[in-house]
Each structure stands twice: as structure tokens, then as C-alpha cells.
C-alpha positions in Angstrom: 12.3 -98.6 1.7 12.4 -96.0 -1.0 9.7 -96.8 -3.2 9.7 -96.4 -7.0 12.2 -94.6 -8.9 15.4 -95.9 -6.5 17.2 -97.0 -9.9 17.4 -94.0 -12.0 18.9 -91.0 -10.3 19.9 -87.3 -12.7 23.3 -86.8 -12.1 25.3 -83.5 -13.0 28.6 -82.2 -12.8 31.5 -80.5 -14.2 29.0 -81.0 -17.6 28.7 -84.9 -17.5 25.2 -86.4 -17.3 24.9 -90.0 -15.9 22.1 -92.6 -15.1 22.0 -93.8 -11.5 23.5 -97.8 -12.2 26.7 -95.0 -11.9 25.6 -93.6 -8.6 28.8 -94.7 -6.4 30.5 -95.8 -8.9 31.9 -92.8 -10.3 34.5 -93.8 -13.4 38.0 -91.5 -13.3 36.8 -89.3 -16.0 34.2 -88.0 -13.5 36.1 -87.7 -10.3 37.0 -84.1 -10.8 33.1 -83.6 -9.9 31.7 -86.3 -8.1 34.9 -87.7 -6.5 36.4 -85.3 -3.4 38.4 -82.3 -4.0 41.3 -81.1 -2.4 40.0 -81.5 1.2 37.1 -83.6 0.8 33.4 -83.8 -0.2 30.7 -82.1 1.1 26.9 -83.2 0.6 24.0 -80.2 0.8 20.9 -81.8 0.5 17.8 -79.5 -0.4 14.1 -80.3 -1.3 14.0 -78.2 -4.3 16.1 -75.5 -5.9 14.9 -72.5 -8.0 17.0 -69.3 -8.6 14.4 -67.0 -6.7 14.2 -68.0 -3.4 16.2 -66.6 -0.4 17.1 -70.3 1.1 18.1 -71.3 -2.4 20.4 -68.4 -2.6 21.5 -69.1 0.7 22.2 -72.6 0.2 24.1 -71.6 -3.4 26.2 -68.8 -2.0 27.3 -70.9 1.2 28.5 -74.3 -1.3 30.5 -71.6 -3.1 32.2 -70.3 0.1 33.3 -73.9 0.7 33.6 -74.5 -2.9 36.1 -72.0 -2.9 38.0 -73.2 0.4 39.0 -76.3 -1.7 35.5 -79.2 -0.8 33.6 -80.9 -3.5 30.2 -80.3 -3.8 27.7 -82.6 -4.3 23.9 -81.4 -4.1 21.0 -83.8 -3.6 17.5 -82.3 -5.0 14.2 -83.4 -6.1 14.2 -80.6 -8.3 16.7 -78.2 -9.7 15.6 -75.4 -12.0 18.3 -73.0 -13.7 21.9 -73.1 -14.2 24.0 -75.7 -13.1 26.9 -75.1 -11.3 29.7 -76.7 -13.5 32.0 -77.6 -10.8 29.2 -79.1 -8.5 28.0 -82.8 -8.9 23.7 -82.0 -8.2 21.9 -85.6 -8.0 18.3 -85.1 -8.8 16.6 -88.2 -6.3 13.5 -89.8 -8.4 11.3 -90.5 -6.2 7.4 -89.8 -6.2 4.6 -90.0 -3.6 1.0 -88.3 -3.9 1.6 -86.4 -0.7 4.6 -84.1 -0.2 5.1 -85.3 3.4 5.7 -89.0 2.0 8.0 -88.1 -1.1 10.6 -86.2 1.6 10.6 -89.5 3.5 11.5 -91.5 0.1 13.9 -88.6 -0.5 15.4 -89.2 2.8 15.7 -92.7 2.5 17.3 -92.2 -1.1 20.1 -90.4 -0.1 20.7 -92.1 2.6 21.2 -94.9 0.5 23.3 -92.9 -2.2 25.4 -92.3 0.8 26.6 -95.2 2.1 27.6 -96.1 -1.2 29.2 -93.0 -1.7 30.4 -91.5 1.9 30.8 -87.4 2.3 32.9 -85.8 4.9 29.6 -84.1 6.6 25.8 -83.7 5.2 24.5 -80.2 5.5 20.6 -79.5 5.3 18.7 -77.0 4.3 15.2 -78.1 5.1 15.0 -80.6 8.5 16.4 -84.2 7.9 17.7 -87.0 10.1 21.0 -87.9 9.5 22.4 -84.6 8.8 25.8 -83.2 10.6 24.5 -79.6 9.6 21.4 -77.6 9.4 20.8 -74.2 8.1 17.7 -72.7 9.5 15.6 -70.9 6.7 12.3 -72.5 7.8 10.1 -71.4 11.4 9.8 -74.1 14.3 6.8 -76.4 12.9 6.0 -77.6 16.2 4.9 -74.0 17.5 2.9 -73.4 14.4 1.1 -76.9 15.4 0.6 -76.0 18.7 -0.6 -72.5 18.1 -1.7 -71.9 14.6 -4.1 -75.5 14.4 -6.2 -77.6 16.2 -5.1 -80.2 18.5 -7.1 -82.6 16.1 -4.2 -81.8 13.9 -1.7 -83.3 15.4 -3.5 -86.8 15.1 -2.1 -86.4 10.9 0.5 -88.0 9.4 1.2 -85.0 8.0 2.1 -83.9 11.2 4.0 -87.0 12.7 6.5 -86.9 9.8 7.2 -83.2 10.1 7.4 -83.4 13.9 9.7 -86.2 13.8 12.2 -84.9 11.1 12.5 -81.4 13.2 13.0 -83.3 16.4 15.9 -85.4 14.5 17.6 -82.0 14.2 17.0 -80.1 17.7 16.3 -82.0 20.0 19.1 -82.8 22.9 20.2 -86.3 21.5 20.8 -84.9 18.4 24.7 -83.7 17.7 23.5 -81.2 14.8 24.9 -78.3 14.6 22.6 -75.8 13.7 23.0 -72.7 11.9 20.4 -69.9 12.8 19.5 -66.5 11.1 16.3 -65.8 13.2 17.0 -65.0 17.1 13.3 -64.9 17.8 13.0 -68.8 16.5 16.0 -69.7 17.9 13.9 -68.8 21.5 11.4 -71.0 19.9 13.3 -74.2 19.2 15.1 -74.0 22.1 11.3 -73.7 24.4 9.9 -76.5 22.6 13.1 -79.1 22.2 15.3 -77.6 25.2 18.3 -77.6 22.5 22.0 -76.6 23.7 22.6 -73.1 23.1 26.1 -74.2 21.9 24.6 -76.2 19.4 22.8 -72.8 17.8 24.9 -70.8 16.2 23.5 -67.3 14.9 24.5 -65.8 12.0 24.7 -62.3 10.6 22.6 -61.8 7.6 24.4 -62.9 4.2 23.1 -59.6 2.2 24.7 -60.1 -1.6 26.8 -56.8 -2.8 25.2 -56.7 -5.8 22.3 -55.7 -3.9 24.5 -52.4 -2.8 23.5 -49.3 -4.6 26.3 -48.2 -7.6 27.6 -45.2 -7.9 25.2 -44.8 -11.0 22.2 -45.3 -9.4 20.4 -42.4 -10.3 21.1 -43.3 -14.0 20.0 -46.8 -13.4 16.7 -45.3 -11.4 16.0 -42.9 -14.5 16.2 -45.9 -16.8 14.0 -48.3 -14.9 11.6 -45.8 -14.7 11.7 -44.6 -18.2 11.3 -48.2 -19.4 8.0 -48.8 -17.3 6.7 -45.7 -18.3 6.7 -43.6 -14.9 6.0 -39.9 -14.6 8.4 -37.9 -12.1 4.7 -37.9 -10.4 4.2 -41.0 -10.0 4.8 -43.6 -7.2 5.8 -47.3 -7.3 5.9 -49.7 -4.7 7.5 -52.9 -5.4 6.6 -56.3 -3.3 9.2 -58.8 -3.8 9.2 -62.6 -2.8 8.3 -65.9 -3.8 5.5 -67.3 -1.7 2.7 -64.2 -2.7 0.1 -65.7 -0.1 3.0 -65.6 3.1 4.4 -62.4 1.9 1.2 -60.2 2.5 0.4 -59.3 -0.9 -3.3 -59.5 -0.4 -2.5 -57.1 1.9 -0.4 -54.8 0.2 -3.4 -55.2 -2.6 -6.2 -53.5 -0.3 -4.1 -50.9 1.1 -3.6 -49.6 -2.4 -7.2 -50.0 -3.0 -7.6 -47.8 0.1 -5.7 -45.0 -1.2 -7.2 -41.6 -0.7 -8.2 -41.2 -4.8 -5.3 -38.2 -5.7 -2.7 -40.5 -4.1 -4.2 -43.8 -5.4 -4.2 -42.3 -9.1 -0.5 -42.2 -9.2 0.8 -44.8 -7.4 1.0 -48.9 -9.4 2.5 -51.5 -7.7 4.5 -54.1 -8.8 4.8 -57.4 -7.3 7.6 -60.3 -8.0 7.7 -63.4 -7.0 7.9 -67.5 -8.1 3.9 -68.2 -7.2 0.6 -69.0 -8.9 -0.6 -65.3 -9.7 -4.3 -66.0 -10.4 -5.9 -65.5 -7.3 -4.1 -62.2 -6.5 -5.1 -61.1 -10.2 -8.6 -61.7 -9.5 -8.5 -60.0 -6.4 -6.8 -57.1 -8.4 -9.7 -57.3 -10.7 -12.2 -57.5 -7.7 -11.0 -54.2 -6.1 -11.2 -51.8 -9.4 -7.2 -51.4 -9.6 -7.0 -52.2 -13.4 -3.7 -51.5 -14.8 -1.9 -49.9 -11.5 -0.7 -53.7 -10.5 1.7 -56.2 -12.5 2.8 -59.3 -10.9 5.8 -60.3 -12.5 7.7 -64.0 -12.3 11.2 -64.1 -10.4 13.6 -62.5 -12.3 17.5 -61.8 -11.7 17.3 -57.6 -12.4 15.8 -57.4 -8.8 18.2 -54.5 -7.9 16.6 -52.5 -11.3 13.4 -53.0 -9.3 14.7 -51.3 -6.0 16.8 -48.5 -7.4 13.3 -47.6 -9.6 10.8 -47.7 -6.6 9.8 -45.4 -4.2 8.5 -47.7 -1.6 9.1 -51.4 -0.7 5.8 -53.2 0.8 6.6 -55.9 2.8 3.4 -57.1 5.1 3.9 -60.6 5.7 2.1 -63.2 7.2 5.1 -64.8 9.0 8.4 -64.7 7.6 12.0 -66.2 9.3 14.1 -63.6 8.3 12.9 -61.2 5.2 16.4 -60.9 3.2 14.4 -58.7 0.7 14.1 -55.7 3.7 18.0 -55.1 4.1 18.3 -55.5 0.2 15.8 -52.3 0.1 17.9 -50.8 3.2 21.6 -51.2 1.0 19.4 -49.9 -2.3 18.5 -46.7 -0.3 14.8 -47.8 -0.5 12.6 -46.9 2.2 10.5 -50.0 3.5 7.4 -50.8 5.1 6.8 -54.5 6.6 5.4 -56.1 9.6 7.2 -57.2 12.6 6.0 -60.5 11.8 9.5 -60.4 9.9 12.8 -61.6 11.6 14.7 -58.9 10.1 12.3 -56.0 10.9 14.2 -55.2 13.4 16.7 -54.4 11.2 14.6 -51.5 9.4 13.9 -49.7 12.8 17.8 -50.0 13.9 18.7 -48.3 10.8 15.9 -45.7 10.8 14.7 -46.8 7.2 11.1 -46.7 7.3 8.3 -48.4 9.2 7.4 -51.5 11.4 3.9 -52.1 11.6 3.6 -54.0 14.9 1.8 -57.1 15.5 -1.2 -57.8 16.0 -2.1 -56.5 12.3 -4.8 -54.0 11.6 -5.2 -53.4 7.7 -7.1 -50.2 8.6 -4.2 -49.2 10.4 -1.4 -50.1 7.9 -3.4 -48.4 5.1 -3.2 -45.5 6.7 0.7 -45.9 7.7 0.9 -46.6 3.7 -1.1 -43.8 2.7 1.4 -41.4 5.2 4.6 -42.8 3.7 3.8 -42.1 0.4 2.4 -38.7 0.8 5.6 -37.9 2.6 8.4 -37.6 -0.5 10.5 -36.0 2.3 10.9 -38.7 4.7 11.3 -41.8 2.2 14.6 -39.9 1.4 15.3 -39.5 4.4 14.5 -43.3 5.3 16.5 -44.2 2.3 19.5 -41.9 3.3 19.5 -42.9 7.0 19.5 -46.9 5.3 22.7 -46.1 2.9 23.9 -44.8 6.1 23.7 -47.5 8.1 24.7 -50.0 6.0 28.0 -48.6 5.5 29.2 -50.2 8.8 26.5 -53.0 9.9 27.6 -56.5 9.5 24.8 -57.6 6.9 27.3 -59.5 4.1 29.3 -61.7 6.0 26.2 -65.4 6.3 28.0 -67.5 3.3 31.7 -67.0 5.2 30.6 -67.2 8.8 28.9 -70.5 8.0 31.4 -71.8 6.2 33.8 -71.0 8.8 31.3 -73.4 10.9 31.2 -76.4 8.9 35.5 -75.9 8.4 35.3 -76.5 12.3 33.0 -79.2 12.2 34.8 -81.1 9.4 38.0 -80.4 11.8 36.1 -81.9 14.5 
């Protein structure tokens, strides 16, 4: 049922490597990491893990919260890149398939497998899976982007069978997952297309990390940044940040630069960061004459350097659930502009830090609105003050805790 590769599973934990003829058999000198802790073991089971992305961080910062409430962690993956955590077990699942839709259904079937060899306490998700007890919601509903973003000829794909059938295992009414939600605009989605109980939903406040927080040195760590990428007190930098560059807008953010009136355009650059193929948006640089005024950079961990330095974060996405990066900006007293395409814009209008470009987009519009922003030194400190502000009180830290308060009460249950 699994295809090839069921017999040779990665596993990793407190710094012991094993083969998969271990997998549920796990000798005593490796039960402090893939046995059960104090009260229990917890499974998290993720497609793929990379230190840049917001549902990775998510996933990592909620397994510590439980972590640290006394659960073993074990992590099931197809791909992990970065550190290992020492004290969780992370089973990398071997299996292979020329289209992604069929390797997550051999990656299903694998850990299913694993798991009734090795039972956990509760599986939590963090992309859509049958079998799970909990889900964390990073991704949109798939069945309204079917239904309204392609043809009906689409949903004739298998493509689309497998992806339809894996979100209805998690929402629809004979399902018992619990569902943790960070988006109250898909939540109103989910619940129109798979009529799921609304006491099954349960919406969270964002989890915004306090590293992200401005120090009280940030104007020493703004005069550094800006000193080591060579910006004049004249000049203007907007930063994009986010993996996924096609989603996020930056083809977007690209021509409104181009569209600059020419004294503004001269001393503004962009940079843009982010775990994507750059090539097409460095042709496209090259394509609209902006030279050496753009640098797209990999993901990187100094991401709060990057918002202290800027003047302006560009945001104009596509479609995004939640947009983590926008209150990072707002606790970094940087002034934003997005879309409201962006489940968190909402956020940046509440705390009077910057602008919401409403939907439908008009680039001729936002290049103006970009244009205006910049020109304006006045109110981007103002945007950034009112921001700092705001976040002194709003409850934008607490997703890691509040969800593992959840699953505390499910694994009660």
C-alpha cells in the first residue's frame, strides 16, 4: 500500500540515528527520545520542514510548548532541512512518487503504518490528513479555490480527488478533528463548503515570536544594518519577506518600483527574502531596467536586522491565510503596505500602521499608494509609532500556548 521505500525510514532523536528495521522497536538506550515522556507521546506530522516558513515555525514553536508541558515529540516528514531538535524523535518517511499528490498518499499510508506499530497519544497535522486527532490550519480551503479559481474540467483530476478527499477527512461533520484556525475569513469558508461544527473550530490569536519585538537598541541596530548595506540617510528600502515569491506579490512589488516617479525611484532598492527559485523575478528585474536597486536574498534567521533597517514593508500578495510577516513589521515599528488578500491585514488597519490596498487589485492604483507612502517620511513614523503602540497591549504572542492548551484538553479527553 505504500510503495517503495516502506523499509528504510531516517530516524532522529536526542542525537541517535537509526534505520527503519528499528522503527517500533525502539531499544532502551533510545526511549528517552522515541519512547513517551513524562505524560505521553505526541506525533506532528508535516510534509516538509525548512526553517523559513511561517507553518514550519508554527508547527516548531507549538511541539516546544508541549515539549515543555512534559509530551514526547515525535515528528513525521518527508523532508527536514536545518537543525534538529535534540530532544525530538523526527522520522523522515521514504517514500517517492512522480506526482506530489501521490507521494502524500504513500506518506499517509507510511505513517499510518509506523503508527500502529508504534501508537501516540494523539496525531496532530499541519497540512490536511485522514487519521489525524488535530489539525492546524496554515493552508486556504482547497475546495473554494477549485470551485472558483479553475475550471470545472478540473475537478475531473486526480490531482483534485486526492486533495478534496484529504480536506474533507478533516472538516467535514463525520470527522471528530479538532481544528485549530488562524484565519476567521477561511474559517467562514470551511464551514460554507463542509458545514463543520463551529465547536470543532477553534480560532487562535496570532503566535508573533518576541524576538520579532523591537530592542531597546534599535536605532543602533537600524544604523548598523544600514551602514553594512551601504544606505545613504537618503535613501529608501523596502523589504518583501516570505517564502513562496510568486504568492507573495513580488512581481508586483517589482513594477511598482519600476513605476516610481524617477527622483523617488533613484533612491529607493528593494530587498526581497524568501526560500523560492529567484530566476524569473531576476529576469523580470532585468526586464524593467532596475539594475542594482533589487537583491533577492535566500531565507535567513537575521529577519528582525531586515525590519529595524527598512523604511517600508511591501507585502502585495496573491492570496495569503494569515501573513505572520505584517505584525512582525507592526512589533518592529515598520510601516506596512499589503493587500487585503492577507488574513491578517486587518491587523495593520486596527493598529493604524500603514495601508490596505483593497481587493479587487489595481497595480496602477497600488503604485501610486506606494509612491505616496514613500514620499511621506512623516507618516511611515507615524505608522510605525501608532504599530509599537498598539502592540503593547494586543494579544499577538500567545498561538504556541493557546494551542497547546487545546491539544492538553484533547489528550484529557
Amino acid at each position: 500500500a505504500t510503495g517503495a521505500g516502506v523499509a528504510h525510514g531516517r530516524r532522529h532523536g536526542g542525537g541517535v540515528t537509526t534505520t527503519a528495521d528499528q522503527l517500533g522497536k525502539p531499544d532502551q538506550a533510545s526511549d528517552a527520545s522515541s519512547g513517551f515522556g513524562a505524560r505521553g507521546c505526541l506525533v506532528f506530522v508535516l510534509f516538509k520542514y525548512f526553517p523559513f516558513g511561517g507553518l514550519q515555525r508554527d508547527f516548531l514553536r507549538i511541539a516546544r510548548a508541549c515539549a515543555d508541558r512534559g509530551f514526547a515529540i515525535r515528528v513525521y516528514t518527508l523532508a527536514w532541512q536545518g537543525e534538529w531538535p535534540k530532544d525530538f524523535e523526527i522520522v523522515e518517511v521514504p517514500v517517492r512518487a512522480l506526482a506530489n499528490h501521490r507521494r502524500y498518499a504513500r506518506f499517509a499510508a507510511w505513517v499510518r503504518a509506523d503508527l500502529g506499530r508504534r501508537p501516540a497519544m494523539l496525531v496532530i497535522g499541519f497540512n490536511k490528513l485522514p487519521g489525524l486527532d488535530v489539525y492546524y490550519c496554515a493552508d486556504p480551503c482547497y475546495e473554494d479555490k477549485a470551485r472558483t479559481l479553475r475550471s470545472p474540467m478540473y475537478r475531473l483530476s486526480g490531482r483534485y480527488r486526492h486533495f478534496s478527499a484529504y480536506e474533507r477527512a478533516v472538516f467535514a461533520p463525520e470527522a471528530q478533528v479538532e481544528i485549530l484556525m488562524i484565519s476567521a475569513v477561511q474559517q467562514a469558508l470551511y464551514v460554507k463548503h463542509y458545514g463543520t461544527q463551529p465547536e470543532r473550530l477553534h480560532l487562535l490569536p496570532p503566535g508573533i515570536a518576541q524576538d520579532r519585538r523591537a530592542p531597546a537598541n534599535a536605532a543602533e541596530i537600524r544604523a548598523g544594518f544600514r551602514r553594512e548595506f551601504h544606505l545613504g540617510d537618503d535613501e529608501l528600502l523596502l523589504v518583501q519577506i516570505g517564502s513562496g515569491f510568486k504568492t507573495k506579490g513580488l512581481d508586483r512589488s517589482l513594477r511598482a518600483l519600476a513605476a516610481l516617479p524617477a527622483p523617488l525611484k533613484q533612491r529607493t532598492r528593494l530587498i526581497a527574502i524568501g526560500q523560492d527559485d529567484p530566476k524569473p523575478f531576476v529576469s523580470m528585474t532585468r526586464s524593467l531596467g532596475l539594475g542594482e536597486k533589487v537583491r533577492i536574498l535566500k531565507g535567513r534567521d537575521d529577519i528582525p536586522r531586515f525590519l529595524l533597517g527598512a523604511d517600508l514593508l511591501i507585502h502585495p500578495a496573491y492570496n495569503e491565510n494569515t501573513g505572520t510577516v505584517l505584525l512582525e513589521a507592526v512589533v518592529a515599528g515598520l510601516a506596512v503596505l499589503t493587500t487585503a488578500a492577507c488574513g491578517y491585514a486587518h491587523y495593520i488597519e486596527e493598529a493604524g500602521a500603514g495601508r490596505v490596498v483593497p481587493l479587487s487589485f489595481d497595480q496602477p492604483g497600488f503604485n501610486a499608494l506606494l509612491a505616496g507612502m514613500l514620499a511621506d517620511d512623516a507618516a511611515r513614523r507615524q505608522w510605525g509609532a501608532s504599530g509599537l503602540a498598539w502592540a503593547q497591549t494586543a494579544d499577538i504572542y500567545s498561538l504556541p500556548e493557546r494551542a497547546a492548551d487545546i491539544i492538553l484538553q484533547m489528550r484529557t479527553r
